[in-house]
C-alpha positions as a printed Julia matrix, in Angstrom:
246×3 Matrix{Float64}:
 -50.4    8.34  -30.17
 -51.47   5.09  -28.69
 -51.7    3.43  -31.69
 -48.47   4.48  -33.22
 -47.14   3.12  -29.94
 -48.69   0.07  -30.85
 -47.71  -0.07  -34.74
 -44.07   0.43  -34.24
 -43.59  -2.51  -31.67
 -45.52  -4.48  -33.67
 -44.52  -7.62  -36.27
 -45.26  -5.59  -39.46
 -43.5   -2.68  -38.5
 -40.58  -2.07  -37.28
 -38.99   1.54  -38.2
 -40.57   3.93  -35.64
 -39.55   4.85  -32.6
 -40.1    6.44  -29.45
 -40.19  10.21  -30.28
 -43.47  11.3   -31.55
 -45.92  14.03  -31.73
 -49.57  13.97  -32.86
 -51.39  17.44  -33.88
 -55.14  17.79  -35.23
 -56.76  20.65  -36.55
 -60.5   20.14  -36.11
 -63.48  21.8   -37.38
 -66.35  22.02  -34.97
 -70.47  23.09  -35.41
 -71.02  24.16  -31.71
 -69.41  21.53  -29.19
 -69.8   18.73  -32.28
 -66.59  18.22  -34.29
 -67.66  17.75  -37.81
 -64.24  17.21  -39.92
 -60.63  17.0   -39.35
 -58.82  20.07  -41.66
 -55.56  18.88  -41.03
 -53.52  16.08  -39.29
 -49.87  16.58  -38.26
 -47.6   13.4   -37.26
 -43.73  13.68  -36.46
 -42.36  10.21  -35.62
 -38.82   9.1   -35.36
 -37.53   6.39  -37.3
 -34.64   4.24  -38.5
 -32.04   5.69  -40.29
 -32.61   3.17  -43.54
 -36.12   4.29  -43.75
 -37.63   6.92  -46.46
 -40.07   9.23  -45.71
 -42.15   8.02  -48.42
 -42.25   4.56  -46.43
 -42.91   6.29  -43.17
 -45.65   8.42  -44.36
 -47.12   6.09  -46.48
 -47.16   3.33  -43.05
 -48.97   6.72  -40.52
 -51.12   8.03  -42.81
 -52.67   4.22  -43.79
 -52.59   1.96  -40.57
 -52.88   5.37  -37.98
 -54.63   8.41  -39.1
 -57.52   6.16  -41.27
 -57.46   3.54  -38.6
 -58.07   6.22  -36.01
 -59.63   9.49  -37.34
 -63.56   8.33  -38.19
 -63.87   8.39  -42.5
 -67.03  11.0   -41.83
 -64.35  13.64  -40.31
 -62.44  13.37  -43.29
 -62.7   14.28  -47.01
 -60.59  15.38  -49.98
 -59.44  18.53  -48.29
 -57.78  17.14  -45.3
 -54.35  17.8   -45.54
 -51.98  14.72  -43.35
 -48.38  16.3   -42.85
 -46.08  13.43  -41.51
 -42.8   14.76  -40.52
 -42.8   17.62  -42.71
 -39.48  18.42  -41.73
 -38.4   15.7   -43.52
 -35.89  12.84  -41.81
 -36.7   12.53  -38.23
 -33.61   9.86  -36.95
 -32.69  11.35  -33.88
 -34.85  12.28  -30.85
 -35.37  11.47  -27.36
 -32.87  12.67  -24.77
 -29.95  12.78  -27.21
 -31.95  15.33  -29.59
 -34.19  17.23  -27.05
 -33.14  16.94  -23.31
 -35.01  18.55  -20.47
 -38.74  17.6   -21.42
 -40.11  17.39  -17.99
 -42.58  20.36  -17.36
 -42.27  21.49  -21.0
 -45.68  19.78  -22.18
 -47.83  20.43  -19.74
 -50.86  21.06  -22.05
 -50.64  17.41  -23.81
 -50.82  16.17  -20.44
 -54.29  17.8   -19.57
 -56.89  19.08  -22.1
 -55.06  19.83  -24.84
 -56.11  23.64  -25.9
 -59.34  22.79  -24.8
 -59.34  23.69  -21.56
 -57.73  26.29  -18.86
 -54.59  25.26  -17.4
 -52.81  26.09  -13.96
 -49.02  26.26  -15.18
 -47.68  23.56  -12.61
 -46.43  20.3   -14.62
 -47.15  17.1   -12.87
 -43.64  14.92  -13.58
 -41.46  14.71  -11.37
 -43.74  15.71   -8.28
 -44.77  14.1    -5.69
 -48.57  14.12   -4.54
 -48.15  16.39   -1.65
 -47.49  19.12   -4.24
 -50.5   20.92   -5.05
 -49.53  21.02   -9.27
 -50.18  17.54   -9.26
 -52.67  16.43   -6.29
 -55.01  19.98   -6.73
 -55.01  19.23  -10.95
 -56.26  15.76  -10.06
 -59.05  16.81   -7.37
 -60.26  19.54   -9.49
 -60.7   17.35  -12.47
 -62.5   14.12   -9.61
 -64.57  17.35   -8.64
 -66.22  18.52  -12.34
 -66.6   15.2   -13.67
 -68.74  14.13  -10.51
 -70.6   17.31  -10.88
 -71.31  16.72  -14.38
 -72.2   13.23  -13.75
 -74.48  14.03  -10.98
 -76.54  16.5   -13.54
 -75.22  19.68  -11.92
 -74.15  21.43  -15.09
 -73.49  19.7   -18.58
 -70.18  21.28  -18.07
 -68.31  22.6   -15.49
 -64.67  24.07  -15.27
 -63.37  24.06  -11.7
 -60.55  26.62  -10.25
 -58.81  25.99   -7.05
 -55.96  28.37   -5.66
 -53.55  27.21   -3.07
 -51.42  29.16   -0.68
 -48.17  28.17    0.8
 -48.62  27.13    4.41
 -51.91  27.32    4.85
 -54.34  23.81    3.94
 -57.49  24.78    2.81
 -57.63  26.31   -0.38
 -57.53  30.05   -0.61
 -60.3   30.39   -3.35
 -62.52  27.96   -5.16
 -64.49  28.88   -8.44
 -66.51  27.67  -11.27
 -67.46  28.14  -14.59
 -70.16  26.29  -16.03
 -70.04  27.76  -19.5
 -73.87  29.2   -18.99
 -75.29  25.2   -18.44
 -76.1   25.13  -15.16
 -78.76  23.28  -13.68
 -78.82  25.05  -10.17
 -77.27  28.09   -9.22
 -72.89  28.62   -9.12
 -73.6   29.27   -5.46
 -75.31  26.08   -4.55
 -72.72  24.51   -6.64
 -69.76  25.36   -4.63
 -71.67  24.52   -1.52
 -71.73  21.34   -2.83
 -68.16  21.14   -3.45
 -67.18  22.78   -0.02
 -69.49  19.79    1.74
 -68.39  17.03   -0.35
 -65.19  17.44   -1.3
 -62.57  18.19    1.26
 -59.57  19.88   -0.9
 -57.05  19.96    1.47
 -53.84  18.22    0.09
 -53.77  15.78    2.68
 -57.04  14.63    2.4
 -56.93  14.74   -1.51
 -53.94  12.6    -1.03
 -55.75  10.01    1.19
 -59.52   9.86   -0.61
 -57.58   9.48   -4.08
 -54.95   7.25   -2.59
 -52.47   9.32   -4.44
 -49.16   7.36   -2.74
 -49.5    4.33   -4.7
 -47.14   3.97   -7.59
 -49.29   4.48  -10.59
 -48.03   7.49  -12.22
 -45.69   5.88  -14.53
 -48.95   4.78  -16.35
 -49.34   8.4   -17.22
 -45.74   9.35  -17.96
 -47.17   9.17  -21.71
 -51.11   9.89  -23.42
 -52.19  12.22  -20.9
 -53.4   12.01  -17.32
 -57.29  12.92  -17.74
 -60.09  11.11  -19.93
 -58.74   7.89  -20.34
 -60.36   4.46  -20.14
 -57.18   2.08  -20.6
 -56.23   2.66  -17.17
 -58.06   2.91  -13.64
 -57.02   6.63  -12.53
 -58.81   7.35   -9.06
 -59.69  10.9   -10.39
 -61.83  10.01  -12.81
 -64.22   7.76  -10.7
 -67.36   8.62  -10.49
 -67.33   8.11   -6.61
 -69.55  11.21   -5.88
 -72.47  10.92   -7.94
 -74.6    9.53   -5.93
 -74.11  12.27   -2.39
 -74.15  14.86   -5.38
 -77.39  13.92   -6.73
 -79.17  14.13   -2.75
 -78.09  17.69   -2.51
 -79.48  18.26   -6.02
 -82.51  16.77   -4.97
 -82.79  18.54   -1.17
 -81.77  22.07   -3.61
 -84.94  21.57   -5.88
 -87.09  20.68   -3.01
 -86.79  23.33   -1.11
 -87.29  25.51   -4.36
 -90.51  23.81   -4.98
């Protein structure tokens, strides 16, 4: 997506537009992908361009640019706006996105997700401030050597601070025990909306930086939750935990 953002406001091409979707159907051996089955781009365009041109432009300087050649082979099927002209989109085609593609903004179908979107909220609303903490909370514990993967679930309740309920899944790679693991969180982390608000700095105006590629994962952009702030408190308790086991 980013670099179809990047190809249509370039020099050498001109025709695309804003509206776009990117789809991949991916083949995996275990956690490793090992080739791409299928690839499926809609993009808007100009009016005086044929789809031959368009497909021709996304399938040469954006799937082969992006996609690694070893994921891809003679099989791989590229569908590029397979309902044929795509001219009009944005507001005037599709209005009332917001809270409609809540998925794309996360993990993709990778992952669990709560149901709250995030536009259009401010940080004081658990949808967006709790998504954020929970994701600043497994990647430190991952980073810290807790579990090689970790899924973290915390409930809210109207009214009331603290959450009601925090759980994890490690997806049977776990290090030290689930228990000792949400000690750690309960120490460390303090999950409270206000204080999620104030250790992320979640007031400052950066969330129009995520109004488009997702909110989790990325590198382009300095996101407080996915600073690796923690690591280092994490990895004492580890250490105390397998101490006193020994």
């Amino acid at each position: 997506m980013i670099e179809m953002g990047r190809l249509f406001t370039s020099e050498s091409v001109t025709e695309g537009h804003p509206d776009k979707i990117c789809d991949q159907i991916v083949e995996y051996e275990g956690e490793k992908p090992v080739r791409v089955d299928t690839v499926l781009i809609s993009s808007q365009h100009d009016e005086n361009i044929t789809h031959d041109k368009i497909e021709k432009d996304l399938i040469e300087f954006v799937i082969k640019s992006v996609i690694p050649h070893k994921f891809i082979d003679s099989n791989t099927r590229y569908l590029v706006n397979p309902t044929g002209r795509f001219v009009k989109g944005g507001p005037e085609a599709d209005s009332g996105l917001t809270g409609r593609k809540i998925i794309v903004d996360t993990y993709g179908g990778y992952g669990r997700h709560g149901g709250g979107a995030f536009s259009g909220k401010d940080p004081t609303k658990v949808d967006r401030s709790g998504a954020y903490a929970a994701r600043w909370v497994a990647k430190n514990l991952v980073a810290a050597g807790a579990a090689d993967k970790i899924e973290v679930e915390i409930a809210y309740a109207i009214g009331v601070a603290r959450p009601v309920s925090i759980s994890v899944d490690t997806f049977n790679t776990e290090k030290i025990s689930k228990d000792k693991i949400l000690e750690i969180i309960n120490k460390l982390f303090d999950l409270r909306p206000g204080a999620i608000i104030r250790d992320l700095d979640l007031r400052r105006p950066i969330y129009i930086k995520t109004a488009a590629y997702g909110h989790f994962g990325r590198t382009d952009i300095d996101l407080p939750w996915e600073r690796l702030d923690k690591v280092n408190e994490i990895k004492k308790e580890l250490d105390s935990s397998l101490s006193l086991k020994i």
